[in-house]
C-alpha positions as CSV (number, residue, x, y, z in Angstrom):
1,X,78.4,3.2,39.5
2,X,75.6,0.7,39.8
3,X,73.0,0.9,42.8
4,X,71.8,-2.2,43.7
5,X,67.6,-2.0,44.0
6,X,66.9,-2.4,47.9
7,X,64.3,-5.5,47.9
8,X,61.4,-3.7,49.8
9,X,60.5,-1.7,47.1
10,X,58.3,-3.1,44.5
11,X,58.1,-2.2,40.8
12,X,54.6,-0.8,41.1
13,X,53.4,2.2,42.5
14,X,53.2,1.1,45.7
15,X,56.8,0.6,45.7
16,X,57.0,4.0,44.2
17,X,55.0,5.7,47.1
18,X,57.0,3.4,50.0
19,X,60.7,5.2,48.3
20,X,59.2,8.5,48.1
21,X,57.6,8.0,52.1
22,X,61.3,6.8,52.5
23,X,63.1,10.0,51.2
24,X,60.9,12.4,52.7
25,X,61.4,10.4,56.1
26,X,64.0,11.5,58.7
27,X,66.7,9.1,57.1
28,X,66.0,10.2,53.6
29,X,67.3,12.9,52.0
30,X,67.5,16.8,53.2
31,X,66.8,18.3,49.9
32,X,63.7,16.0,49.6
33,X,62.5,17.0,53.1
34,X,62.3,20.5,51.9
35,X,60.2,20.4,49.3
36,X,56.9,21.8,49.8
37,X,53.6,21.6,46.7
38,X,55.0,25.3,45.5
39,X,58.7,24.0,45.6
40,X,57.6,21.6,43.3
41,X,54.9,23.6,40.7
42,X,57.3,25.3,39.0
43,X,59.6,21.6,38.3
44,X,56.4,19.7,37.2
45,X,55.2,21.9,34.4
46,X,58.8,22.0,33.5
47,X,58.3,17.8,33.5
48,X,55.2,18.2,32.0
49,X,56.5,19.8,28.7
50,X,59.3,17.7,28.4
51,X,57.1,14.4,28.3
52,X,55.0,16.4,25.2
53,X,58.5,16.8,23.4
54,X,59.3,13.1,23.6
55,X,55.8,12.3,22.3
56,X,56.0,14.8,19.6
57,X,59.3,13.1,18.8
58,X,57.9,9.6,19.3
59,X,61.1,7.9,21.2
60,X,59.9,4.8,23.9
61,X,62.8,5.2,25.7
62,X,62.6,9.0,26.3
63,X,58.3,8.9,26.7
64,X,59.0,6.3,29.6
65,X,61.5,8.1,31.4
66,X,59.2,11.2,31.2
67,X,56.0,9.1,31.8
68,X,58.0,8.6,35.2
69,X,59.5,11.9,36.4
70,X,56.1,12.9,35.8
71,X,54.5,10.3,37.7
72,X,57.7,11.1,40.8
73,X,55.8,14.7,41.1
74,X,52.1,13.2,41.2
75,X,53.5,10.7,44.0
76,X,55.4,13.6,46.0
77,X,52.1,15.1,45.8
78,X,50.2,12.9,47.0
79,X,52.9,11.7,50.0
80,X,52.9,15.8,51.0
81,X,48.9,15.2,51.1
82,X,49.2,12.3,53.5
83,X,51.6,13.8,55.6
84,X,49.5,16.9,56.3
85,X,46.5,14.3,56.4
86,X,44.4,15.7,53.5
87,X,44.6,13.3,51.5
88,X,46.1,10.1,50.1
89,X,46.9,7.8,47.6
90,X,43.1,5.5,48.1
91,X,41.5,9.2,47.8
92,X,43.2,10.0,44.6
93,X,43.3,6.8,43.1
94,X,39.9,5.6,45.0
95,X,38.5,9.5,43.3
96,X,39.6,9.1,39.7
97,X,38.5,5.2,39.4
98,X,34.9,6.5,40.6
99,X,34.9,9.1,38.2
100,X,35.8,7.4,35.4
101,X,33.0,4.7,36.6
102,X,30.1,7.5,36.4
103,X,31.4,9.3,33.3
104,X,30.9,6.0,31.0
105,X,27.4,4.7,31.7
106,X,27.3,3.3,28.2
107,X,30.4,1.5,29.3
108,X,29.6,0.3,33.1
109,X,25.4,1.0,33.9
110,X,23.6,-1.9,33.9
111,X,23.2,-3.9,31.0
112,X,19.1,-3.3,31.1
113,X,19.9,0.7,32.1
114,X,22.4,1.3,29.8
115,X,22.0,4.4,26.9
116,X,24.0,5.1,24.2
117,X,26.2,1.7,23.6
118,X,26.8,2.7,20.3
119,X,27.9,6.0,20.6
120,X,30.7,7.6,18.9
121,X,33.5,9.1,20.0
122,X,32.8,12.8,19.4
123,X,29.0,11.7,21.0
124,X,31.0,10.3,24.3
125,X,32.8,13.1,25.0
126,X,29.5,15.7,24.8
127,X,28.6,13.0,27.2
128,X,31.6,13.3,29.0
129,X,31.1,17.0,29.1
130,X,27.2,17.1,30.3
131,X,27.9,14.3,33.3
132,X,30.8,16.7,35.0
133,X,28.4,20.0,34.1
134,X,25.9,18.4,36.4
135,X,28.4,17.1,38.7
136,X,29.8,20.4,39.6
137,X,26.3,22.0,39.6
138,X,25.6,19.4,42.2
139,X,28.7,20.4,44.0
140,X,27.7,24.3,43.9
141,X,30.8,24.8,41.6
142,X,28.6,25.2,38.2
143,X,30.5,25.4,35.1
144,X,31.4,28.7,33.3
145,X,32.8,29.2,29.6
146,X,35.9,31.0,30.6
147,X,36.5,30.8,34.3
148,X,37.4,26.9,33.7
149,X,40.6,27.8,31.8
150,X,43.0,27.8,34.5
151,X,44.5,31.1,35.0
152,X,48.5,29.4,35.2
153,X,48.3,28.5,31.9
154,X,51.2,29.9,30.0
155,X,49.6,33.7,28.2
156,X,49.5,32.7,24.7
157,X,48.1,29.0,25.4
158,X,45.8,30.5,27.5
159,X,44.4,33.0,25.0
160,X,44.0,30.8,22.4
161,X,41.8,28.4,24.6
162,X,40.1,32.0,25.9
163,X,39.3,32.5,22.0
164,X,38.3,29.2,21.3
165,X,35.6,28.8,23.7
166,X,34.3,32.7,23.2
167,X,34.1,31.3,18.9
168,X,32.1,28.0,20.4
169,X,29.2,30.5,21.2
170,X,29.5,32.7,18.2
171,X,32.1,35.4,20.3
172,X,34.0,35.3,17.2
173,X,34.1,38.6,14.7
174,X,36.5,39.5,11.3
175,X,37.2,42.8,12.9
176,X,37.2,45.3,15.8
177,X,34.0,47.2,14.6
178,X,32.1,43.9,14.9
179,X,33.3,43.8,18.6
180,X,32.1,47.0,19.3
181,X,28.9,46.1,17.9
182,X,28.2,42.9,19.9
183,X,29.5,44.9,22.8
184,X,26.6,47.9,22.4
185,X,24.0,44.9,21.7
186,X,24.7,43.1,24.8
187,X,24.5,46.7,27.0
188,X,21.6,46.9,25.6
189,X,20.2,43.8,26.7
190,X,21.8,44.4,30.2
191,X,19.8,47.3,30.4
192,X,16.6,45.9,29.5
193,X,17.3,43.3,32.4
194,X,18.1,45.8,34.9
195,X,14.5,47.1,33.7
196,X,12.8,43.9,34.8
197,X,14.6,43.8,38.6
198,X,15.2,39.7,37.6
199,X,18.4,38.8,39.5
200,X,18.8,36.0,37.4
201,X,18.5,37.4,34.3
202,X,20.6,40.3,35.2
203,X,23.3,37.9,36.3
204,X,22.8,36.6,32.6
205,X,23.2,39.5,31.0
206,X,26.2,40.6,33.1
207,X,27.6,37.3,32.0
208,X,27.2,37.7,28.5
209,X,29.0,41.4,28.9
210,X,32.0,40.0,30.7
211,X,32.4,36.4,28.7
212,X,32.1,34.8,31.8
């Protein structure tokens, strides 16, 4: 059967918000109604990793569709956000535009202000990196090694990221006797900052102990 596209709903995302307003409204549909932002978790990893199969397989047709239920979940999102007023689509459009704005000054500063128009790639994204380590600072959210790895990433993803970001700062050994090693050096050094009575430094050192 073919369903005729009702004419008040553009192809754009404004469209796209309007039909999902539309189907979480009182003369849409009952199972949309119900959804809540936990209904939906679980349904937009599951999108998620379906959209990295069709790019690992490298079909069009199959990346669109998946570019779209994906987008679907960010738009119910963002409708359950308006409806409970926290937020809406200007914040999180409004939000990402400005960010991308102040994390490419060698792209939009102004032409006498800007540094680093011919910087690589690898050199933009330590850029990238420093700009949102101050911004969070900024925002009394300062940015850890570990604690940024989000926590409902699946176990083995998450490990390997964990690993890869202790071996970034030399936390990477051949063996468990080299563990134990770095473990005894760093009490050490925890106990020499407890000797001081430095809060900051004994943060530091507690730090170092737990990889955070």
């Amino acid at each position: 059967m073919t369903v005729s596209m009702p004419a008040q709903f553009d192809q754009n995302f404004e469209g796209l918000m309007s039909l999902v307003g539309l189907l979480r409204g009182p003369d849409g549909c009952p199972w949309d109604r119900e959804q809540t932002r936990e209904s939906f978790r679980d349904q937009f990893l599951e999108e998620a990793y379906e959209l990295i199969e069709a790019l690992d397989e490298g079909d069009p047709e199959a990346i669109t569709e998946e570019i779209g239920d994906v987008l679907l979940h960010a738009a119910f999102q963002i409708q359950l956000g308006k409806e409970t007023n926290a937020f809406n689509a200007e914040d999180v459009i409004g939000g990402l535009i400005n960010k991308l704005i102040r994390r490419h000054p060698h792209v939009f500063a102004p032409e006498d202000d800007k540094h680093g128009t011919s910087l690589n790639a690898a050199e933009v994204k330590l850029q990238w990196e420093r700009i949102k380590t101050k911004e969070r600072a900024a925002a009394g959210k300062p940015k850890t090694l570990l604690r940024d790895i989000p926590v409902s990433m699946p176990s083995l993803l998450r490990a390997f990221r964990l690993g890869k970001q202790a071996a970034s700062v030399g936390f990477d050994w051949a063996s468990v006797d080299d563990v134990g090693d770095k473990l005894n050096e760093e009490l050490i050094e925890l106990k020499a900052a407890r000797a001081t009575g430095e809060p900051n430094q004994i943060e530091e050192e507690i730090g170092d102990l737990s990889g955070g």
